[in-house]
C-alpha positions as CSV (number, residue, x, y, z in Angstrom):
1,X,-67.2,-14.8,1.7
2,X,-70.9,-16.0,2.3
3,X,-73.8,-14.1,0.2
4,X,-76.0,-11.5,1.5
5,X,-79.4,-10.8,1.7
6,X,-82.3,-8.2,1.8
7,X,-86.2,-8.7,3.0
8,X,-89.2,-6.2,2.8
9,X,-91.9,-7.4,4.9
10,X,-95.6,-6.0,4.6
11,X,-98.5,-7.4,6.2
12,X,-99.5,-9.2,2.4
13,X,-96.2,-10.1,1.0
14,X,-92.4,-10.9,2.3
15,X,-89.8,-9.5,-0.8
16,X,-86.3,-10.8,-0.8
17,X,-83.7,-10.5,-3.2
18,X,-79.8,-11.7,-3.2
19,X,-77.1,-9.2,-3.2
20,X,-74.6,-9.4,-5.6
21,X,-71.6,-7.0,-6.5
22,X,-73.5,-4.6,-4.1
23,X,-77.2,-4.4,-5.8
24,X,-79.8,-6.5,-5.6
25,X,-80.7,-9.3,-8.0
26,X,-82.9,-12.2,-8.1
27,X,-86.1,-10.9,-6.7
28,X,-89.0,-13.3,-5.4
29,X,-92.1,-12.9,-3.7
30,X,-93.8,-14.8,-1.2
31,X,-97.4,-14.6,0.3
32,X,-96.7,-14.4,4.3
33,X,-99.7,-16.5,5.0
34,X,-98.5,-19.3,3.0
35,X,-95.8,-19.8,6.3
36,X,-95.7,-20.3,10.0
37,X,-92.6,-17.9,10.5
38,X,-90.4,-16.0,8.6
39,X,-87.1,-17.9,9.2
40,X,-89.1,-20.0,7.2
41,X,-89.9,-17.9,3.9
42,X,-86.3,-17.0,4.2
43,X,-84.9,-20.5,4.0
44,X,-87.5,-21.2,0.8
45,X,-85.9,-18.6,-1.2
46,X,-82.4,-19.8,-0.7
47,X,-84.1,-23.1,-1.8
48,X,-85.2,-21.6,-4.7
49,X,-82.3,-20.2,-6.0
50,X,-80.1,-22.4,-4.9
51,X,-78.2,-20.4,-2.4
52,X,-77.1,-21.5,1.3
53,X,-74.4,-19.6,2.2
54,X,-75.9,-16.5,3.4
55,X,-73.8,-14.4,6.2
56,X,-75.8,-11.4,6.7
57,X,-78.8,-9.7,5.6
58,X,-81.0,-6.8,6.4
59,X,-85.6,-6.9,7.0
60,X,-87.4,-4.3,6.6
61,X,-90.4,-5.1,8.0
62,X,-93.9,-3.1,8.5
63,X,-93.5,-2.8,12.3
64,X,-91.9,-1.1,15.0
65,X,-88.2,-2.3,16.2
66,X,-87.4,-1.1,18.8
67,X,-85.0,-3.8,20.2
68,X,-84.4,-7.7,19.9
69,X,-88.4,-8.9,20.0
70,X,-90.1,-8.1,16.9
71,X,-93.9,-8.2,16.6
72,X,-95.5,-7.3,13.5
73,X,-98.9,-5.2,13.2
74,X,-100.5,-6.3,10.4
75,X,-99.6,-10.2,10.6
76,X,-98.9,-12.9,12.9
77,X,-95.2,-13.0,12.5
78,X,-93.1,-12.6,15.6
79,X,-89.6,-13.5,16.5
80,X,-86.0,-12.5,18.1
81,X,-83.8,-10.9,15.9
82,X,-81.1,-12.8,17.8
83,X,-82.8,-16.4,17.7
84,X,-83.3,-15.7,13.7
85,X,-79.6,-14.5,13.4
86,X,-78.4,-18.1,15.0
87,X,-81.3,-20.5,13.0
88,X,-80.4,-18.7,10.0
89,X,-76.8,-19.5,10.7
90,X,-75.9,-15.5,9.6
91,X,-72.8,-13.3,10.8
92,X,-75.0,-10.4,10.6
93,X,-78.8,-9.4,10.8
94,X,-80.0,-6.2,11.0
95,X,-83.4,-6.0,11.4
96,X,-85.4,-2.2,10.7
97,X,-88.5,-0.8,10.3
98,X,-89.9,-1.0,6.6
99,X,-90.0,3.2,6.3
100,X,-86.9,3.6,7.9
101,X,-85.6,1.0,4.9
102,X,-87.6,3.5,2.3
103,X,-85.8,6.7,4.2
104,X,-82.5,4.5,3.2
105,X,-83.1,4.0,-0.5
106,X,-83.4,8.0,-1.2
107,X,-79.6,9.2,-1.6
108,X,-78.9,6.0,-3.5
109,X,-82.0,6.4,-6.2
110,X,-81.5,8.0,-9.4
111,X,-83.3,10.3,-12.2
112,X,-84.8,7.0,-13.6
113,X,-86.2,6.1,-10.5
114,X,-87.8,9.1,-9.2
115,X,-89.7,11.9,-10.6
116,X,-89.5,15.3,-9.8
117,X,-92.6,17.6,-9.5
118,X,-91.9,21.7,-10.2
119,X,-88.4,23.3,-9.5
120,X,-85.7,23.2,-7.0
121,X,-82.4,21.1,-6.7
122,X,-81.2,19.1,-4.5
123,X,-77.8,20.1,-2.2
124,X,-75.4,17.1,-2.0
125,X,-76.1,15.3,1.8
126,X,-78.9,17.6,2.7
127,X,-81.3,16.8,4.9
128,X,-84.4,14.2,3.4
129,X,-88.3,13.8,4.3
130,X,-90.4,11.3,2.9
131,X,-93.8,10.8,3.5
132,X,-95.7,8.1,1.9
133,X,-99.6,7.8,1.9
134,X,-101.4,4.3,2.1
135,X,-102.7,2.5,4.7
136,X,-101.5,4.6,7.2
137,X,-98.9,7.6,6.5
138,X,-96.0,7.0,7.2
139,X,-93.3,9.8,7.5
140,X,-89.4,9.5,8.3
141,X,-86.3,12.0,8.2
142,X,-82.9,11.9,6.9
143,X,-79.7,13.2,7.8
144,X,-75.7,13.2,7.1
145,X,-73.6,12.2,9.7
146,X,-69.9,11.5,9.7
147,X,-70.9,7.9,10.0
148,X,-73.5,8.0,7.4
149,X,-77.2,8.4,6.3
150,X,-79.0,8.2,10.2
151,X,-82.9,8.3,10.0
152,X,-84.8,10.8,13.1
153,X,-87.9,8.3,13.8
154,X,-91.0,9.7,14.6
155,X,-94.9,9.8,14.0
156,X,-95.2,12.4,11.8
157,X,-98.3,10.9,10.5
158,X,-100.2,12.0,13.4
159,X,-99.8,15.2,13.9
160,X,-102.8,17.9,13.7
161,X,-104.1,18.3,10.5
162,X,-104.0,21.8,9.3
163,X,-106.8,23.8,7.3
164,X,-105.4,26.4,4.8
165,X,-108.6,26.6,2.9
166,X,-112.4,26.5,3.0
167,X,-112.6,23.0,1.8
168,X,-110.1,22.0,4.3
169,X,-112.2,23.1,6.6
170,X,-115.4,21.0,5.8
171,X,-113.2,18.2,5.8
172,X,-111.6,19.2,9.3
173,X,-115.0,20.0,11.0
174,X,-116.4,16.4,9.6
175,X,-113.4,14.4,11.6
176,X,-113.7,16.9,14.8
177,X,-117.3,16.1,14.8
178,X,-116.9,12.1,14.3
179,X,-113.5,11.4,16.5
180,X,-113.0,14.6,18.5
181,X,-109.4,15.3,16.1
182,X,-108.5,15.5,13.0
183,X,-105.0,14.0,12.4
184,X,-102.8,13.9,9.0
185,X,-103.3,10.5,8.8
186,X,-107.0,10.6,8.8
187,X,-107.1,12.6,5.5
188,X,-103.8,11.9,3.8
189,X,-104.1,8.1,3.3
190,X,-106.6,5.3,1.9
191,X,-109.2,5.7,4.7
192,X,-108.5,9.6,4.6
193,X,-109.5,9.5,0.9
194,X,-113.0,8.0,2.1
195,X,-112.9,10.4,4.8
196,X,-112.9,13.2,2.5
197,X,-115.5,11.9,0.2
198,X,-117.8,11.6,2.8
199,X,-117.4,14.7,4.2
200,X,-117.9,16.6,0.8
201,X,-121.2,14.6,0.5
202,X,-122.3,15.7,4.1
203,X,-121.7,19.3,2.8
204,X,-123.6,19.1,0.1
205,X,-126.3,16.8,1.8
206,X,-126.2,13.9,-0.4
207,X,-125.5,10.0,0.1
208,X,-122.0,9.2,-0.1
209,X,-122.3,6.4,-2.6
210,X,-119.1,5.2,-2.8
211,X,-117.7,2.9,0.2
212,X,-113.6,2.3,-0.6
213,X,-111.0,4.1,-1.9
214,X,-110.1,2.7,-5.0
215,X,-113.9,3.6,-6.1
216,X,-113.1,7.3,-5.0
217,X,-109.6,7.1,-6.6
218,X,-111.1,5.7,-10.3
219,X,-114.6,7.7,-9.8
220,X,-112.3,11.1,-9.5
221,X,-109.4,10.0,-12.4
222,X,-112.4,9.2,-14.4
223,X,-114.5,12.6,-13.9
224,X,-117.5,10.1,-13.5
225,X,-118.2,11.6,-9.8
226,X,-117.8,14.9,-9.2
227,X,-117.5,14.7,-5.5
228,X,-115.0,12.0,-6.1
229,X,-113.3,14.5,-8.3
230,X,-113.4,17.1,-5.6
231,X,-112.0,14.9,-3.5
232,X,-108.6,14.0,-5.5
233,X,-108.0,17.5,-6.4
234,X,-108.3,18.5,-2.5
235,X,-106.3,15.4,-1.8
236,X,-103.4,16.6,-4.0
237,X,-103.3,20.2,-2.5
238,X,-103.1,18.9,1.1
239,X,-100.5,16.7,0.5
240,X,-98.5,20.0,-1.0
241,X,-99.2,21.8,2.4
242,X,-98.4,18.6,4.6
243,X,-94.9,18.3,2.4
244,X,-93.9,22.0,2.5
245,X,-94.5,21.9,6.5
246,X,-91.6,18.7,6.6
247,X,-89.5,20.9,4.7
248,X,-90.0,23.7,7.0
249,X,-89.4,21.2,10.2
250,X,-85.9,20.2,9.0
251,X,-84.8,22.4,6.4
252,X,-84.5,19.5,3.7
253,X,-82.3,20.9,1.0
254,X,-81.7,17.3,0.0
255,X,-85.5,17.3,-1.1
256,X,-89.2,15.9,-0.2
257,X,-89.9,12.3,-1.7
258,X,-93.4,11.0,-1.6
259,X,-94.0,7.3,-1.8
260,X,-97.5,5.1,-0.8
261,X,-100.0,2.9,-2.7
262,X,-102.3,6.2,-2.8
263,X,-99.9,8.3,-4.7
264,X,-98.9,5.7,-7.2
265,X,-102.5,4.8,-8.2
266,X,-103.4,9.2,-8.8
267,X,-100.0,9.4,-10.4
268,X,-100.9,10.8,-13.8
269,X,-103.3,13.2,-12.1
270,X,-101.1,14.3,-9.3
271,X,-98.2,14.8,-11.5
272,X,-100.9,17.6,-13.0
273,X,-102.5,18.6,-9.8
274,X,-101.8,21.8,-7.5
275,X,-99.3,19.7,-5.6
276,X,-96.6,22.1,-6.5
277,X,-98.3,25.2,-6.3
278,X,-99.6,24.3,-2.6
279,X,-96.2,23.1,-1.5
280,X,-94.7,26.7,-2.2
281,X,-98.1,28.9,-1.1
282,X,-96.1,29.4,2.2
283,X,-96.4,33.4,2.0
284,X,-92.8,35.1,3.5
285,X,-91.2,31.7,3.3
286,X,-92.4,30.8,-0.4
287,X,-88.7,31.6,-1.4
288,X,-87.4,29.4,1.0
289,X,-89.5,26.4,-0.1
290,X,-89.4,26.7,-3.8
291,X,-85.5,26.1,-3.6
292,X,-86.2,22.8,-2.1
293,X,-87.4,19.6,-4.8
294,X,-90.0,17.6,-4.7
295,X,-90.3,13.5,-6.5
296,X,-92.6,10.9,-6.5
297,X,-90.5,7.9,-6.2
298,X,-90.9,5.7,-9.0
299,X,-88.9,2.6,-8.2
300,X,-91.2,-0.3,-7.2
301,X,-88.4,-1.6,-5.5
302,X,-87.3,1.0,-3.0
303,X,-88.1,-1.1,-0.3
304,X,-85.3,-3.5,-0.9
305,X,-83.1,-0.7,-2.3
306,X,-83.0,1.0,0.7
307,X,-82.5,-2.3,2.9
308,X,-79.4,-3.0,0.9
309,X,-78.1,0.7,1.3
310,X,-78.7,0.2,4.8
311,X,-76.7,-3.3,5.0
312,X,-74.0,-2.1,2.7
313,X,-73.7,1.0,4.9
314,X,-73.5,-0.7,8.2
315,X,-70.5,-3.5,6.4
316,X,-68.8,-0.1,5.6
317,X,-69.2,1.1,8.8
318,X,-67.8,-2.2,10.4
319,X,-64.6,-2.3,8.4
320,X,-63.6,1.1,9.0
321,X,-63.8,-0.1,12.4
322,X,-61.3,-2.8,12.0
């Protein structure tokens, strides 16, 4: 038997790992700009640790797949999953979207690796959201099937943004007035975090001062700006309103797990925020929400995690088949 392996591919980096007595080992990291194709990052890190027998392997990449041509957003990488299958010389190459990898990882992560915010429990095979704010917001659905964990694509990250509070509403009225909408994705990710400072200034009449969102993120954690302050606290409280709404969408007993470069730099602060207590403010259906558990994922690896519980679940799949 050949050895397998697993890729997360952003628009900065390319991860891979080896997979060995079914987890991942041997992790390296690769600029993409420092190669031409991918094919090629993959054949440097069998090079580098000494490994050329790969059969099959699973990408997540930062893109959408929707059949054999693969174009990514963020970086100049395109190819055939088919013509990388036979220059690879694999068995087997599955190739999936990078949050549908994430979506993947959830059943298989445990207490070490996630932490949970406020009360609730999970129930065994229950439906999953995750949402995860960055550079976009990504959100993806998980549900039991007889054949396995199956993800329900969408673009849950544009949908309407919805008010539930005054300051909501200064921040909803400031993107209706710029772009003619105001979309979850517009508040609840690095460019919303700017979006919301800005509109707080424009309420109070007063420069916005600061320009990215890591100065709004470390302004706010530090108290130095109040605006920026403002800003974190309202950022927390929406996000508990956005998370309740996916469990409401798809009743996800199995819980809501929120990942995204935003998240993990406020993690101190939104492990103390209102998260919680916006998450269950859902008036005749606050008893049906508070059953349901809420973690911030905490493994900075859950993007190969869940493209080897993808990979290990399709080989399962194939010889139950046989």
């Amino acid at each position: 038997m050949g050895s397998k392996f697993v890729a997360d591919v952003g628009g900065t980096n390319i991860r891979l790992a080896l997979v060995e007595n079914g987890r991942i080992s041997l992790i390296k990291k690769y600029l993409c700009n420092d190669f031409e194709h991918i094919d090629d990052a993959i054949l440097q890190f069998q090079t580098d640790i000494d490994r050329h027998d790969f059969t099959a392997g699973c990408i997540g990449i930062a893109c959408p797949v929707n059949g054999d041509a693969v174009k990514m957003t963020n970086h100049t990488w395109e190819f055939s999953t088919a013509e990388l299958k036979k220059h690879l010389g694999l068995e087997h190459l599955y190739v999936i979207n990078d949050f549908t990898a994430v979506a993947h990882s959830l059943p298989t992560l445990n207490h070490n690796q996630v932490i949970q915010i406020g009360g609730g429990s999970a129930r065994e095979k229950g439906n999953i959201a995750v949402f995860g704010p960055g550079t976009g917001l990504g959100v993806e659905h998980l549900t039991w099937t007889p054949d396995g964990w199956h993800t329900l694509d969408g673009e849950g990250g544009h949908v309407d943004f919805a008010p539930t509070e005054d300051d909501d509403l200064i921040i909803w009225r400031y993107l209706i007035k710029r772009d003619g909408r105001a979309s979850a994705e517009e508040v609840m990710s690095g460019r919303g975090i700017v979006n919301m400072y800005r509109a707080f200034c424009e309420d109070k009449g007063i420069q916005a001062k600061l320009l990215k969102p890591s100065e709004v993120t470390t302004a706010g954690i530090n108290n130095t700006d109040p605006i920026a302050r403002k800003t974190i606290d309202q950022y927390c409280k929406i996000m508990g309103s956005f998370a309740s709404n996916l469990a409401l969408n798809l009743c996800t007993t199995g819980g809501i797990f929120i990942g995204g470069g935003v998240t993990s730099k406020l993690q101190e602060h939104f492990l103390q925020s209102k998260f919680r207590e916006k998450f269950e403010a859902k008036g005749e259906f606050s008893h049906y929400v508070k059953r349901i558990p809420t973690y911030l994922i905490n493994e900075p690896d859950h993007g190969l995690v869940g493209a080897l519980a993808y990979l290990l679940q399709q080989t399962q799949r194939m010889q139950d088949d046989e």
